[in-house]
Backbone as CSV, one residue per row, in Angstrom:
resi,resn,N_x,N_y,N_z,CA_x,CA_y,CA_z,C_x,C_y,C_z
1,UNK,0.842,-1.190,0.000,0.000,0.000,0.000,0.876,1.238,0.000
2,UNK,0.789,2.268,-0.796,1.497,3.562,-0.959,0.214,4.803,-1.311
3,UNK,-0.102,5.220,0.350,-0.572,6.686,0.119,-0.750,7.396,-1.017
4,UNK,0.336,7.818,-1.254,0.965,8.912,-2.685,0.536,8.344,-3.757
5,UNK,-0.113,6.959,-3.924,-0.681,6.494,-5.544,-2.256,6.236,-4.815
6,UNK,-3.145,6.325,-6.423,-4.510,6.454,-6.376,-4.818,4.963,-6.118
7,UNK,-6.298,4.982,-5.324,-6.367,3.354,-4.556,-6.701,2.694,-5.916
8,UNK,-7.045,2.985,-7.234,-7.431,2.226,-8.170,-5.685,2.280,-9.124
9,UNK,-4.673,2.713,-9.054,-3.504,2.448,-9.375,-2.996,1.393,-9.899
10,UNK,-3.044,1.159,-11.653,-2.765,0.025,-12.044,-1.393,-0.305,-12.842
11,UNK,-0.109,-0.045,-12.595,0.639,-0.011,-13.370,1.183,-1.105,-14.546
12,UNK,0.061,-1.590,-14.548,0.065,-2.717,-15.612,-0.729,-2.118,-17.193
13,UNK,-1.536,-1.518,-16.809,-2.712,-1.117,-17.958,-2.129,-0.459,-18.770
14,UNK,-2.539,-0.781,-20.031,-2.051,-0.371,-21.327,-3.281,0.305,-22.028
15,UNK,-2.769,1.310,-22.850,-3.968,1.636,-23.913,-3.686,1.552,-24.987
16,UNK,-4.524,1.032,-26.100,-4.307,1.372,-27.398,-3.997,2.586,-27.864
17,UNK,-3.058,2.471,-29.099,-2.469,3.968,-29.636,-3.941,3.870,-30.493
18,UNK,-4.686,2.893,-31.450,-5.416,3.613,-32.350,-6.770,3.523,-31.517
19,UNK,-7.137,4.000,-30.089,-8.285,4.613,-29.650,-7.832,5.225,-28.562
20,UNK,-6.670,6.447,-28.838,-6.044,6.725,-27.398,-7.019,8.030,-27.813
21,UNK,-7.703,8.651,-26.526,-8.724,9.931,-26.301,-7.651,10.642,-26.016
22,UNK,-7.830,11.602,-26.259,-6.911,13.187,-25.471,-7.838,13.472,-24.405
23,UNK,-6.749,13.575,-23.065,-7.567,13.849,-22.308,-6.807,13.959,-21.326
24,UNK,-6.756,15.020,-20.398,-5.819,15.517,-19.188,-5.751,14.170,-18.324
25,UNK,-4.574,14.015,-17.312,-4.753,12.780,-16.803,-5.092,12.842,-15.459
26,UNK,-4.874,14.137,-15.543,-5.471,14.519,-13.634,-6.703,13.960,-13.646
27,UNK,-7.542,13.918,-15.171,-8.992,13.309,-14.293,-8.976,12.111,-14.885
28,UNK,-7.849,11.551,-15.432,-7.942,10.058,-15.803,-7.427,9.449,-14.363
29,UNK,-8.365,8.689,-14.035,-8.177,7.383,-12.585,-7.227,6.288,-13.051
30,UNK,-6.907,6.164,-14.304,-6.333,5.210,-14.614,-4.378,5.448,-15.289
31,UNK,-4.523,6.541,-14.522,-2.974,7.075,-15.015,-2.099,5.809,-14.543
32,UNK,-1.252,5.407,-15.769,-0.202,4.826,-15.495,0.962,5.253,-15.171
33,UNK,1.314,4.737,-13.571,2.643,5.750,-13.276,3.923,4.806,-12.767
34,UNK,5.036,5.360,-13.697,6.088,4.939,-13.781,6.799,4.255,-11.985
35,UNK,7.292,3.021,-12.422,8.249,2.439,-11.425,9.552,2.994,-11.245
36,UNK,10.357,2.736,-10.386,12.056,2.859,-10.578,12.409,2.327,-11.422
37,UNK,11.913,1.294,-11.882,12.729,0.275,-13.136,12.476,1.223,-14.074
38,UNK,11.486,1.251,-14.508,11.071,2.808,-15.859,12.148,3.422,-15.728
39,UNK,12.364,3.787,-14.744,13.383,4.927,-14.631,14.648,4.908,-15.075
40,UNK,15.199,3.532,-14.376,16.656,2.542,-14.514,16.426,2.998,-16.655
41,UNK,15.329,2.048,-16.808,15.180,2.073,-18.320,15.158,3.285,-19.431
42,UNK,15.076,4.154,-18.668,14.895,5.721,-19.535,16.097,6.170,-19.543
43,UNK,17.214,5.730,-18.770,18.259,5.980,-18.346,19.338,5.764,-19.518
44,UNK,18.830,4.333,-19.618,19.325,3.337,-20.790,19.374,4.050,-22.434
45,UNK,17.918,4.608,-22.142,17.692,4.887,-23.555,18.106,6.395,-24.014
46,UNK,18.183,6.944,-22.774,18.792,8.623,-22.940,20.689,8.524,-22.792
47,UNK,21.060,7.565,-22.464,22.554,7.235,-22.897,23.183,7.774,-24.274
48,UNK,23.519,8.843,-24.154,24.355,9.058,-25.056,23.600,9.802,-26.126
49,UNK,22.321,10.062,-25.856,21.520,10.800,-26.199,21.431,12.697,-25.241
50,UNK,21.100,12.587,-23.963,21.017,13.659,-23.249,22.391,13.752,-22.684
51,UNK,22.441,15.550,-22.553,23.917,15.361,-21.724,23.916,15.227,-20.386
52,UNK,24.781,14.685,-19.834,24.925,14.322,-18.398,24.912,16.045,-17.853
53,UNK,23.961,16.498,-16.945,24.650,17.835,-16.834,24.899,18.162,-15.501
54,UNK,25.575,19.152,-15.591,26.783,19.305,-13.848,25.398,19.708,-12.547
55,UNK,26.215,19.599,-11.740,25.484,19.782,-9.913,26.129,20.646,-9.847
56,UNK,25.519,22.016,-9.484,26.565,23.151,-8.424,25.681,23.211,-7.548
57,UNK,26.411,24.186,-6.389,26.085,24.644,-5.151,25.993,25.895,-5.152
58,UNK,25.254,26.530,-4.143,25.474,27.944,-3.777,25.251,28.016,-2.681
59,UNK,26.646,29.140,-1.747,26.520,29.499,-0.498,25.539,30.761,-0.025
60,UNK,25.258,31.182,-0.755,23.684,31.917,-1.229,22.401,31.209,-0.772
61,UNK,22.011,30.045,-1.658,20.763,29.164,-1.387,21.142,28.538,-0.457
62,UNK,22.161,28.057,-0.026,22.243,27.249,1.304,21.660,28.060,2.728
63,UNK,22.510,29.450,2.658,22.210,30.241,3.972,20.728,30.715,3.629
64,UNK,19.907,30.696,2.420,18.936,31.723,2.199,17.944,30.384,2.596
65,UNK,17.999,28.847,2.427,17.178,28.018,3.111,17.767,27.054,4.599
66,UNK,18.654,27.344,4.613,19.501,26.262,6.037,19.655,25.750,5.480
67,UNK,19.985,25.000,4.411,20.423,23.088,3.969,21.776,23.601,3.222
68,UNK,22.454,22.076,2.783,22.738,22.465,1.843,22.418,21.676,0.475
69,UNK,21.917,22.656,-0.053,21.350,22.523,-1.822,22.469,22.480,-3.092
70,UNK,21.957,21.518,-3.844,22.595,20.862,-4.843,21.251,21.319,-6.166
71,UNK,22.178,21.991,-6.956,21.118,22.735,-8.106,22.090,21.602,-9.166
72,UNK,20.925,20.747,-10.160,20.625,20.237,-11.251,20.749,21.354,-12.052
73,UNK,21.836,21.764,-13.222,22.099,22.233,-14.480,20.993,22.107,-15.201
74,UNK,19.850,22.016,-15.755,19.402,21.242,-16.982,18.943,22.485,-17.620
75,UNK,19.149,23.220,-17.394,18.910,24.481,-18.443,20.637,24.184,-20.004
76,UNK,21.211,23.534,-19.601,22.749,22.925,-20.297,21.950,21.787,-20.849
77,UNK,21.076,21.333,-20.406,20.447,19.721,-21.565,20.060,20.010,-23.149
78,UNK,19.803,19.080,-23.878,19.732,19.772,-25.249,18.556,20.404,-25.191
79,UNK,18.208,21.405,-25.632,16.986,22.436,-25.849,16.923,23.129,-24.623
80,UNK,17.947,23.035,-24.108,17.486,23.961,-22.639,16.895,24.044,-21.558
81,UNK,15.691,21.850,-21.489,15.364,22.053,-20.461,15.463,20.535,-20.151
82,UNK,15.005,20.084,-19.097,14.542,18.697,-18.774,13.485,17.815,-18.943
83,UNK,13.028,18.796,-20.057,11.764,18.106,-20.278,12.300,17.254,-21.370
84,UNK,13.796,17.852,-22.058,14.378,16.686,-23.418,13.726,15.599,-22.820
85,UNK,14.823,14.860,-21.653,14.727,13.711,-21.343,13.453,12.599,-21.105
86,UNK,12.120,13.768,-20.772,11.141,12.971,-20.722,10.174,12.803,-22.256
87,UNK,10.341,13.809,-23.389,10.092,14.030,-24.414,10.649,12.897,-25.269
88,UNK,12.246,12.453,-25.062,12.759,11.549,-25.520,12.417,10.392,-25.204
89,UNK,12.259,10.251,-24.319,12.195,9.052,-23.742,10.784,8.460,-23.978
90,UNK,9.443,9.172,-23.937,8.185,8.881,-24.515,8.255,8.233,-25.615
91,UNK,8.983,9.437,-26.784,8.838,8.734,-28.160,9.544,8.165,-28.414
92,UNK,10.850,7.656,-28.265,11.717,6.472,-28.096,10.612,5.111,-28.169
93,UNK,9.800,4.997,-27.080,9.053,3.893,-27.286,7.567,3.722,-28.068
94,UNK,7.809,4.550,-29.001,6.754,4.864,-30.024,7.458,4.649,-31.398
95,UNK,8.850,4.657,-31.446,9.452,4.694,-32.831,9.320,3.855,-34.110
96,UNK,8.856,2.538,-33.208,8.380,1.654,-34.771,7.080,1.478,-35.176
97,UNK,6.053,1.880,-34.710,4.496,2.303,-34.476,4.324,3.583,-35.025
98,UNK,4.736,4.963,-34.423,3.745,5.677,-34.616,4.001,6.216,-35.927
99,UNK,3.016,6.716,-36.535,2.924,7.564,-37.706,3.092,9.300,-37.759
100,UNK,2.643,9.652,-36.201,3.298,11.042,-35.900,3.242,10.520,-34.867
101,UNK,3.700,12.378,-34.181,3.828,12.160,-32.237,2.832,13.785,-32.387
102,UNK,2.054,13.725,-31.344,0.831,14.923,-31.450,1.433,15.718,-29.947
103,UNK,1.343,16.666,-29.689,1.336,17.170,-28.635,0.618,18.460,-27.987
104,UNK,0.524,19.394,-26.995,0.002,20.274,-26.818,1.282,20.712,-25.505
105,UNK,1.522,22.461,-25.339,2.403,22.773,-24.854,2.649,23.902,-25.188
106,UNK,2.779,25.160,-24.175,3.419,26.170,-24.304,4.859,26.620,-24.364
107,UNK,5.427,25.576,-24.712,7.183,25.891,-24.502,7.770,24.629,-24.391
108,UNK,8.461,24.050,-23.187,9.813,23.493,-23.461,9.143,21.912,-23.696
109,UNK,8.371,21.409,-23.416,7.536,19.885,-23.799,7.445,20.271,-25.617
110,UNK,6.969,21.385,-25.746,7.107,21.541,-27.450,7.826,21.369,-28.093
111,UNK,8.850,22.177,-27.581,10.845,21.551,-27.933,10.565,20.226,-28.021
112,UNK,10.437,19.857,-26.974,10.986,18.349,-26.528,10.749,17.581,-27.406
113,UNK,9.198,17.497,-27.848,8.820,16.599,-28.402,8.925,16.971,-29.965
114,UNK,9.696,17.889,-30.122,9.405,18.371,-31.550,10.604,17.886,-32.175
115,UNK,12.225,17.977,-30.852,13.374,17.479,-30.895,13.700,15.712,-31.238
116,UNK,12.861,15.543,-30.047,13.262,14.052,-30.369,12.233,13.111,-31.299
117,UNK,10.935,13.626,-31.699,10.690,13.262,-32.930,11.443,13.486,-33.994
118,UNK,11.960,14.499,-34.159,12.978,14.909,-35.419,14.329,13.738,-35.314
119,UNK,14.819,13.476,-34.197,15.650,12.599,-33.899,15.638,10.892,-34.071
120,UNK,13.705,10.881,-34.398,13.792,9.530,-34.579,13.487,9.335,-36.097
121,UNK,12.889,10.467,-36.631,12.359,10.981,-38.088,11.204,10.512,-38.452
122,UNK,10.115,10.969,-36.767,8.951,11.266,-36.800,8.062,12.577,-36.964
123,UNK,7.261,12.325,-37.889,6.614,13.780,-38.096,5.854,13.860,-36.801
124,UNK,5.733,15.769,-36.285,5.460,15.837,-34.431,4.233,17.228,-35.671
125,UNK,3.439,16.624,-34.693,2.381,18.375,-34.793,2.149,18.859,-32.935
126,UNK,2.520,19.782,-33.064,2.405,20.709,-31.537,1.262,22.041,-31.739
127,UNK,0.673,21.601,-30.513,-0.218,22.601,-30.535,-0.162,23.614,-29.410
128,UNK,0.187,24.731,-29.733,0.710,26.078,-28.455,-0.053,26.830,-28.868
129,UNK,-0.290,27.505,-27.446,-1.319,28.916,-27.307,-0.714,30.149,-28.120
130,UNK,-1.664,30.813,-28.914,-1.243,31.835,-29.615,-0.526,32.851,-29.043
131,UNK,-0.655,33.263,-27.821,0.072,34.118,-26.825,1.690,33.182,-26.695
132,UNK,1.923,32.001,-27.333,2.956,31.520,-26.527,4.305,32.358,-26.636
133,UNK,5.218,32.544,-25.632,6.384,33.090,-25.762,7.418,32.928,-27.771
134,UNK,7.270,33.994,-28.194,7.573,33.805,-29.442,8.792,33.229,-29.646
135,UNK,10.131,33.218,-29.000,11.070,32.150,-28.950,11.045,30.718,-28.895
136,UNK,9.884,30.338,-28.023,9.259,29.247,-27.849,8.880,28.536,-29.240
137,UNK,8.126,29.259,-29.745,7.379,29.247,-31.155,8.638,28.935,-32.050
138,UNK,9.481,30.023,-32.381,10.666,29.221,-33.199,11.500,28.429,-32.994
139,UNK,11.770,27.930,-31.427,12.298,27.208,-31.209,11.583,25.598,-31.667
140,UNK,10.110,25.821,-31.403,9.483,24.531,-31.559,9.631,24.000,-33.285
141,UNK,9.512,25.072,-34.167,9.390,24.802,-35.472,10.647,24.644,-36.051
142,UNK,11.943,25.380,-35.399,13.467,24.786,-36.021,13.411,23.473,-35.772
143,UNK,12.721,23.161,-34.322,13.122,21.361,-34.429,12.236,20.681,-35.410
144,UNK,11.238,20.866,-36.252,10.906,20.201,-37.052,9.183,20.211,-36.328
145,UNK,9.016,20.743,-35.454,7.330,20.589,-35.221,6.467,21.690,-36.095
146,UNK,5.354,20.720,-36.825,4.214,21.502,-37.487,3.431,21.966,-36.037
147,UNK,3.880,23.650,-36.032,2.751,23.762,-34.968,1.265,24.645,-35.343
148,UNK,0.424,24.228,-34.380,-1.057,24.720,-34.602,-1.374,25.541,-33.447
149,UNK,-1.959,26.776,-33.749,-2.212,27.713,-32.496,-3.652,27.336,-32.208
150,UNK,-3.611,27.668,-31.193,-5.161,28.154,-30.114,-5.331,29.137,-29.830
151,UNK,-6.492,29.137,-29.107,-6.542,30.514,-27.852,-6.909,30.000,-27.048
152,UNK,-6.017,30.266,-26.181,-5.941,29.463,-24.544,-7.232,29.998,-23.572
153,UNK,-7.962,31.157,-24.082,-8.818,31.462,-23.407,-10.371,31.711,-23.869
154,UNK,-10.184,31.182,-25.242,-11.721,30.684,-25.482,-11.820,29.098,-25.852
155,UNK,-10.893,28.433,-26.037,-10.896,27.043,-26.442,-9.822,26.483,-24.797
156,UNK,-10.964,24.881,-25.339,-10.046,24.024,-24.549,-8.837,22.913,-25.009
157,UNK,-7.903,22.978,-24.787,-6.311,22.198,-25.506,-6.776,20.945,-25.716
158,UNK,-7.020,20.125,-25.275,-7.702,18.784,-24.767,-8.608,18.341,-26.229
159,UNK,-9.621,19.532,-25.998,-11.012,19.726,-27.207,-9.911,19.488,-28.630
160,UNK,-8.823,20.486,-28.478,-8.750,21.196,-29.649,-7.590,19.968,-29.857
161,UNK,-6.885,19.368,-29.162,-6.314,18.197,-29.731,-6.692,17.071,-30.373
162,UNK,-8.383,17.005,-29.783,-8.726,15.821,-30.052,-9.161,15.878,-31.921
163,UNK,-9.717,17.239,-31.889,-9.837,17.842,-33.425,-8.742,17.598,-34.018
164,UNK,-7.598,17.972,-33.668,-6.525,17.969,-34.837,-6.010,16.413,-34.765
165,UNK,-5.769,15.808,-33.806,-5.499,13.700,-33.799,-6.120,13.547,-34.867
166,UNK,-7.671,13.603,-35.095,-8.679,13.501,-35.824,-8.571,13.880,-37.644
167,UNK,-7.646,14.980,-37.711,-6.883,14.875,-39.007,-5.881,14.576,-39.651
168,UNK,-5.397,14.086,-38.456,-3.809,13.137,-38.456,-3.702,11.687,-39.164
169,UNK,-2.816,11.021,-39.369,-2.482,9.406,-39.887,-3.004,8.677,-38.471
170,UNK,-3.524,7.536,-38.589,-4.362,6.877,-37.817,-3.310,6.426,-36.319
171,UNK,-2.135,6.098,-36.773,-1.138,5.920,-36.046,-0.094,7.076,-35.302
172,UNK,-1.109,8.135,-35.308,-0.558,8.903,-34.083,-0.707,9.107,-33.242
173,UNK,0.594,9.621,-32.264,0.254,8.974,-30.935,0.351,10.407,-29.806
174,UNK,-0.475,10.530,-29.349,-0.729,11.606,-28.388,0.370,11.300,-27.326
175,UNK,1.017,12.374,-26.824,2.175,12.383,-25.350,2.222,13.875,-24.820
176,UNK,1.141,13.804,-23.943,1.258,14.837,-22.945,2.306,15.306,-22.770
177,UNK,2.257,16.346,-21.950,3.041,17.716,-21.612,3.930,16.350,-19.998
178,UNK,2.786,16.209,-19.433,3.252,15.090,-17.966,2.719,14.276,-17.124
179,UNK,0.954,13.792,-17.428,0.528,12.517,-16.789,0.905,11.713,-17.808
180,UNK,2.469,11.269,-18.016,2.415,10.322,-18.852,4.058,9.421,-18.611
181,UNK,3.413,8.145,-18.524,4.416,7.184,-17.796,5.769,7.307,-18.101
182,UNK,5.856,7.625,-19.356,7.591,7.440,-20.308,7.848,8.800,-20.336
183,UNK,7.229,10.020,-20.153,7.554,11.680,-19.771,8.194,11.687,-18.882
184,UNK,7.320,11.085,-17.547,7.798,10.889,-16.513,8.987,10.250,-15.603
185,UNK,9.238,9.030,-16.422,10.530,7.945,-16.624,11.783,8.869,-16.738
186,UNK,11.269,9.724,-18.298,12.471,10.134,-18.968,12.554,11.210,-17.807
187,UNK,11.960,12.231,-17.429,12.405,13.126,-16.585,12.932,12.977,-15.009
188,UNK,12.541,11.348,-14.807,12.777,10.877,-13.450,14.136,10.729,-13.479
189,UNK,14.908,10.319,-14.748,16.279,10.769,-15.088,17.226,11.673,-14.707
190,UNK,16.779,12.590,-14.190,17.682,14.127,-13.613,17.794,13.557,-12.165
191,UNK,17.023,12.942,-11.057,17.737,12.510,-10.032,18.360,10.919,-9.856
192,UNK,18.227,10.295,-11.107,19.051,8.837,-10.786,20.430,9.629,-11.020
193,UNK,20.707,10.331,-12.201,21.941,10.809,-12.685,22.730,11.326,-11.998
């Protein structure tokens, strides 16, 4: 028994890619959530792929909280954040299946997934809010993502994904921003490392 997971918690359950719904996972009961082994395994697969990146300290944050704190680099990972690793690591296990990789994301999950689809030489469609930070925006489309705008404040992402899946190749595969087992794996990566 573990508190911290939902009492219906099945880490066995699988879904089909060709009837996967878009759909936030906070209200999916059936979120599949990653083990340590996932983790061990994302590890495996971001080898030589992500860069290992440095630990510093500061005698600053130490006195400004009492401890002492160890700051994770990952702004130095490829694209600038840590979300590579969980971006990679998703579609890594989509590479001989999917027909695209779909996403939704205001920024660095957009990268991510726009990066390491390009890396496996999967077509990625990303869908970001029209307001999104405009660096963001070119950053997402140098890596190779077709992106599609919204408006974050009359539409819902979710709605508006499920519309665009819907004009996609049958074999694409939706990967959240982060209720999602192999996001999560790959990003659980920054503290095995």
């Amino acid at each position: 028994y573990n508190p911290c997971l939902p009492s219906n918690y099945n880490n066995n359950s699988s879904k089909s890619i060709k009837n996967q719904k878009i759909k936030m996972a906070a209200a999916d009961e059936n979120l599949d959530l990653p083990t340590y082994q996932d983790v061990v395994d994302a590890s495996k697969v971001l080898d030589s792929i992500a860069h290992r990146t440095p630990i510093q300290t500061s005698r600053t944050l130490d006195n400004e909280l009492g401890v002492k704190a160890f700051v994770k680099c990952e702004n130095m990972q490829r694209m600038g954040a840590f979300k590579f690793r969980g971006g990679y690591n998703a579609v890594s296990h989509y590479k001989d299946t999917a027909e695209g990789i779909l996403t939704y994301s205001s920024g660095n999950h957009a990268q991510a997934i726009a990066l390491a689809s390009k890396l496996h030489g999967i077509p990625s469609t990303i869908i970001m809010p029209a307001d999104a930070p405009p660096l963001k925006i070119k950053a997402t489309q140098s890596y190779g993502g077709n992106v599609i705008f919204y408006d974050r404040y009359t539409e819902q992402r979710d709605e508006v994904a499920q519309r665009v899946k819907e004009t996609l190749p049958e074999g694409t595969v939706f990967i959240p921003p982060y209720d999602h087992k192999y996001v999560i794996a790959g990003q659980g990566t920054v503290g095995k490392e």
